[in-house]
N, C-alpha and C positions, 0 to 999 in steps of 0.2 A: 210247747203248744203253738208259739208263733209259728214257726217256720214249717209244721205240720197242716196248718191251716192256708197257711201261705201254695203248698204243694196242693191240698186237696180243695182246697177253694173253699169260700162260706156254704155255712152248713146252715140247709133246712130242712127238717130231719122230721120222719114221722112214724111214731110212737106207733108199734105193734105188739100186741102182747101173744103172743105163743101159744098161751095156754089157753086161752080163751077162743081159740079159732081151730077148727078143720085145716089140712095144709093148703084144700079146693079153694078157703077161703081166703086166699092172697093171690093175687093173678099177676104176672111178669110183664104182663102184657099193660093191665094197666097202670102199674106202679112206673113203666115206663112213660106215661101221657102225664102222669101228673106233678112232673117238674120238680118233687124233692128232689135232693141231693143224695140222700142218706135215710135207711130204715137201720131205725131203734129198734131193737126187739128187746121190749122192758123185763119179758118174763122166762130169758135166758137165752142159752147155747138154740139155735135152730138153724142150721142149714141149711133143711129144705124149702127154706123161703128165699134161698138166696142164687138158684139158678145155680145152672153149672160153671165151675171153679173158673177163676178165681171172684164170680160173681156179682153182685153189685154192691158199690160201697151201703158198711153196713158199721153198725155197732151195738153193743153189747151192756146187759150188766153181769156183776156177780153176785153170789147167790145171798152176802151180808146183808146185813139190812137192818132198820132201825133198832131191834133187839137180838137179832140173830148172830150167834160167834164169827168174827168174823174167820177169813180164811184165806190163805195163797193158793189158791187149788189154780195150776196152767191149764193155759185154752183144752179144749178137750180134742182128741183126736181127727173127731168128723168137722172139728174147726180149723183147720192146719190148712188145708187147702185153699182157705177162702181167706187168709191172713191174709195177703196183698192188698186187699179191699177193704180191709177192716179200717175204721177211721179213729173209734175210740174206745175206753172200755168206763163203764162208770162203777164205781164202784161202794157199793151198797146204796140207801137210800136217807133219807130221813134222819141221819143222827145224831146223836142232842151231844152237842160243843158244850156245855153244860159241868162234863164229866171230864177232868183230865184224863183219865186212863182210857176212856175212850179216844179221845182223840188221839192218845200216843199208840194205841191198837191200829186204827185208820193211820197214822202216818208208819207202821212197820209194813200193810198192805198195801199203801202209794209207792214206798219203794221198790217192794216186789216187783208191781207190776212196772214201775218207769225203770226198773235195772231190766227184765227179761224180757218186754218188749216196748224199744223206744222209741218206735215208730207209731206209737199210738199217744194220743190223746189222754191222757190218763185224768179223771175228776170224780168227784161226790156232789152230791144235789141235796137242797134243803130246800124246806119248805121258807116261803122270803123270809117269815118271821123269826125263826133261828139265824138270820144272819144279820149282822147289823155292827155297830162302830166298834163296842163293847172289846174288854179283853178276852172276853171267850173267842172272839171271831180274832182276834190280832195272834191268839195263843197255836189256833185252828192255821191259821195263810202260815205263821213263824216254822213251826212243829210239823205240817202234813207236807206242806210246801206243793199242794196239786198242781196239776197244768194248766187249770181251769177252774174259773168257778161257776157255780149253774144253781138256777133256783126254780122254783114249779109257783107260779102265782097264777090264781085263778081268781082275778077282780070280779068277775062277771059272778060268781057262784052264790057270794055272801054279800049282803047291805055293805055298800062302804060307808065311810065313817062320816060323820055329821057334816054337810055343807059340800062333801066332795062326790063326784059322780066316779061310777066306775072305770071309767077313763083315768080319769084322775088318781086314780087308787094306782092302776096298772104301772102309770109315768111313775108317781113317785119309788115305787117296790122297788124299777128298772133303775131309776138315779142311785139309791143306796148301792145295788150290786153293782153299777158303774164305780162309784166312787171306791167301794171296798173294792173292787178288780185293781184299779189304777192307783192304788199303793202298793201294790205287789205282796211279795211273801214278806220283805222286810219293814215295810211301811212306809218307807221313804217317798216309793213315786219313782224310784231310779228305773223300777223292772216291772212295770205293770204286765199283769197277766190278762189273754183274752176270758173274756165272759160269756154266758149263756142263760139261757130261758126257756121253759116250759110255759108254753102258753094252752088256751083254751082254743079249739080250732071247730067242733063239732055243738049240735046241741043235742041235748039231751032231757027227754022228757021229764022225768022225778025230778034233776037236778035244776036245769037252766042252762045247765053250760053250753055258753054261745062260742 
């Protein structure tokens, strides 16, 4: 993960979902003016957002997901071409460290994808509150061994907790996932691995989300 990061620079990356869009509805033009680095396309394989080959850096999920089997299915053919540009692949969503058998499932699919393509960034994403000091998370870094770790915290969404503003909610989420990045897969500290976030970036009416 370092040295991948190191090649393709810090990543500020923004979230598109696929399915919820027209193709009209992504413009080249102005995803060029607005200074990410990288489009996520949360809701899979889409090429046609990504200009002609070898495109703009871009990255991906797979189709697992917090209850869904997981699976080794390789990039899909109309994504072959745009592999140079691909920065990282996430893999599944949501899933509860809870369950050892899950997580030995999720680290049979990290290897998959860090043995057939090692050029990529390879990580899973949790929600902040699934991750934390605990042995499920030391079981999780030991056993999956990602290249990354990455959480989706949304201070702004829900009341934070007594006494603390939601600033304050967001630093602390970010300290935890700091700290657990910076013990690495073994715990020691000798091998920290880089870290990531989902943050809030839009508002939304129903929600709040600023």
């Amino acid at each position: 993960g370092h040295k991948i990061l190191l090649e393709k620079g810090f990543q500020i990356q923004a979230l598109v979902a696929p399915t919820n869009l027209d193709d009209s509805d992504f413009d080249l033009s102005r995803w060029e003016e607005s200074n990410f680095t990288t489009v996520n396309l949360g809701g899979g394989a889409a090429p046609a957002y990504l200009g002609n080959s070898p495109g703009i850096p871009w990255v991906r999920w797979t189709s697992s997901g917090a209850s869904s089997p997981f699976n080794m299915q390789p990039l899909f053919s109309s994504e072959l071409p745009y592999l140079a540009h691909m920065v990282a692949i996430q893999i599944g969503d949501e899933q509860y460290l809870g369950d050892s058998n899950i997580v030995d499932q999720m680290a049979l699919e990290m290897a998959y994808w860090q043995t057939n393509y090692p050029n990529l960034i390879c990580y899973n994403d949790f929600t902040y509150n699934k991750l934390g000091y605990g042995p499920d998370t030391q079981y999780y870094m030991e056993t999956v061994q990602p290249d990354m770790l990455t959480i989706q915290t949304y201070a702004f969404l829900s009341d934070p907790e007594p006494g603390n503003s939601p600033a304050e909610e967001l630093y602390e989420r970010l300290a935890r996932l700091q700290k657990t990045a910076l013990v690495g897969h073994d715990y020691t500290g000798t091998r920290p691995i880089p870290f990531g976030v989902y943050v809030q970036n839009f508002r939304e009416v129903t929600t709040q989300r600023v």
